[in-house]
N, C-alpha and C positions, 0 to 999 in steps of 0.2 A: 666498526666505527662508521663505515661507509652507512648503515642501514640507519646511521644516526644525522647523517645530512652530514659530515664533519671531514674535514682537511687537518693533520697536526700542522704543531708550529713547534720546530726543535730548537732545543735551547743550547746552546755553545757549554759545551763540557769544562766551564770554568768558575771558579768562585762558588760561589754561594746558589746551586741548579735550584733549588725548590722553590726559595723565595723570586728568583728569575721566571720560574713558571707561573707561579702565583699573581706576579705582576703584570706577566702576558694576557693571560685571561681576566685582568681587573685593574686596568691599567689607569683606570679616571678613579675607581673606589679608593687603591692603593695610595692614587696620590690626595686624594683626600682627606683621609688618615692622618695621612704624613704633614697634610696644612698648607699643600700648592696644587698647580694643576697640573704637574707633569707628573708623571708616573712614577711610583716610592723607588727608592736604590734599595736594595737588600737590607742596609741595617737598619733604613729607616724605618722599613717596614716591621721586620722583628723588631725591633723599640716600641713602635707604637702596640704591639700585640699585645708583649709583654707585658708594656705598660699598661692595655687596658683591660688585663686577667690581673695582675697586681690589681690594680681600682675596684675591680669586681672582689678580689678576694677580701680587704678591707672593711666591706659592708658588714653587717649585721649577719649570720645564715639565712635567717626568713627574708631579705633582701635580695639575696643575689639572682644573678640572670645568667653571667656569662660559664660561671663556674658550674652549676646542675646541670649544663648543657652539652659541656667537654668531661666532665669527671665520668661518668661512666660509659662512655663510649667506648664501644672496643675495637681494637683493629680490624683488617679484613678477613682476618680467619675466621671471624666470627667466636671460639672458641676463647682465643686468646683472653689474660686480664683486660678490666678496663684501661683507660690508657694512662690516666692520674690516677692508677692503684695505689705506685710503690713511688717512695721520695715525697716530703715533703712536699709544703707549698712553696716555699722558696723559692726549692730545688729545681722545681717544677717551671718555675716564673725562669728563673734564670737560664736555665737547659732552652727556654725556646726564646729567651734573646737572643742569647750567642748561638744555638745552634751543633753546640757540641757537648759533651760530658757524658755519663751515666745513664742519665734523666732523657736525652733527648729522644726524642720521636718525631720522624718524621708526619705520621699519621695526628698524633695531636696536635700539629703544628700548623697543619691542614684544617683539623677538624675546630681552633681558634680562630684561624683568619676566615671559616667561611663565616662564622657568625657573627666577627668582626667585623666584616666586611660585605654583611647582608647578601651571602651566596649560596644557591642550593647547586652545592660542587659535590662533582661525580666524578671518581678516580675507576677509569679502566685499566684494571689489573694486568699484568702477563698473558694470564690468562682468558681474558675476556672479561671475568666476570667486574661486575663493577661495584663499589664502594660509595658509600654516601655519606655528606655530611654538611648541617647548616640549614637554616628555616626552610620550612617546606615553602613561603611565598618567596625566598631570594630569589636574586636574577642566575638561574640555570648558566651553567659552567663546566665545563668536561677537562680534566688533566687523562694523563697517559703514564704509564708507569711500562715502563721498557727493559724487558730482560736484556735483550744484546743489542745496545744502543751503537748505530756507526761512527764512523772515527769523528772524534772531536762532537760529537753528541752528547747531550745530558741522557741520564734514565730517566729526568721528567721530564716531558713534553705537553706544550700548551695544544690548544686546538682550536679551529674556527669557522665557523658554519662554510662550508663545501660551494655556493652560491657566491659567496662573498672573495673566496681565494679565487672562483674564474675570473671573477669580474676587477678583480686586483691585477690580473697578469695579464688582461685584454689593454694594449697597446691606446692610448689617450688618442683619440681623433685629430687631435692639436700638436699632435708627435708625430712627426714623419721623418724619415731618412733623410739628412741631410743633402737638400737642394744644391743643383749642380752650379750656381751661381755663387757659391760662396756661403749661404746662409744657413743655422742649423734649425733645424725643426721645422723648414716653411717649405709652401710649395711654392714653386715661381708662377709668378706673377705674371700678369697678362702684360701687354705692351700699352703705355697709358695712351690717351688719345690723344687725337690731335690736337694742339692749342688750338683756343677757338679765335677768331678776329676781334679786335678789342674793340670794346663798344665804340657807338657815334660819340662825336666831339671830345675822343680824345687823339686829334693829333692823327685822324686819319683824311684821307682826301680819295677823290675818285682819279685824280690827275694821275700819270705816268710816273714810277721812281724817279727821283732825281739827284745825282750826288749831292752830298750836306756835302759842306768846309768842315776839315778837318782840325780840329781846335786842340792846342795845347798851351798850357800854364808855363811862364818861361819863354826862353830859347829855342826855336824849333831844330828838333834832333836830325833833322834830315838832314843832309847833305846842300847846299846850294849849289843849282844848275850852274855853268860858267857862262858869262857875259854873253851874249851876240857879237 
């Protein structure tokens, strides 16, 4: 992975890992799909897949686009059937909404959202070797596929150009340790200058101080001196 310029990005060993990787690596396409700009949640993602293998299946044969492209694809073993050999189309359609059943495959599931989702996505194997799937002009995309993933880890993991994670974890110039005066993220501050003398004719004179009368509204609060 290194010799590929890449950093992973692991995914929390919870819910639904595949479509959570999928999402990482296509996070503006996914949510696009989906019909907003923030990045798909898992079902929405699988819904719209579904849904747009269902639409593709519907056409005419000499019509279609999405289905010639995933039906005989075969796994990584190479050897393996294709991956929409066995089970209907259905079966096929519904196994990769929900994600679970007979039908399901992880690898077609992949091999729908990269075309879906306009991606030339590369699965590195346990072993190294890598897997491919989706137009050869998509936007390049690398998952991970993890034998012995750490605690609270998915087996899929996303990835991201190597360049991009230093420069994510190099400290914002405008973020410093909280200054000793109280304030968080700043540096302190110089001491301000001096006020400058207020311009001519207002209320300045060349002449020596001289006490003002002290003015108050009311009763004066002082005390009065006693008589002579």
């Amino acid at each position: 992975m290194a010799l590929r310029g890449l950093e992973p990005v692991y995914v929390l060993a919870t819910g639904d890992e595949l479509a959570h990787a999928l999402t990482a690596v296509a996070p503006g396409e996914s949510g696009q799909l989906a019909g907003h700009s923030r990045p798909a949640g898992p079902e929405e993602l699988r819904n719209a897949l579904a849904d747009a293998l269902a639409a593709d299946l519907r056409r005419p044969p000499e019509e279609r686009r999405l289905w010639p492209a995933v039906s005989d694809l075969t796994g990584p073993e190479g050897t393996a059937p294709p991956l929409a050999s066995s089970g209907s189309e259905e079966d096929i359609v519904h196994a990769l909404r929900t994600g679970s059943g007979s039908r399901a495959s992880d690898w077609l599931t992949l091999a729908v959202a990269a075309h879906v989702l306009g991606l030339r996505l590369t699965v590195l194997r346990t072993d190294g070797t890598p897997w491919a799937a989706g137009p050869d002009d998509g936007r390049p995309v690398v998952l991970l596929q993890q034998e012995d993933p750490g605690p609270y880890t998915a087996r899929w993991a996303a990835t991201e150009p190597a360049a991009a994670a230093r420069q994510a974890r190099q400290p914002s110039p405008r973020r410093t340790d909280e200054s000793s005066d109280g304030g968080w993220g700043t540096m302190p501050s110089a001491l301000p200058p001096p006020l400058a003398a207020p311009p001519a004719g207002l209320g300045t004179s060349d002449a020596p101080y001289t006490a003002r009368p002290e003015v108050f509204f009311g009763s004066d609060p002082r005390p009065a001196p006693p008589a002579p």
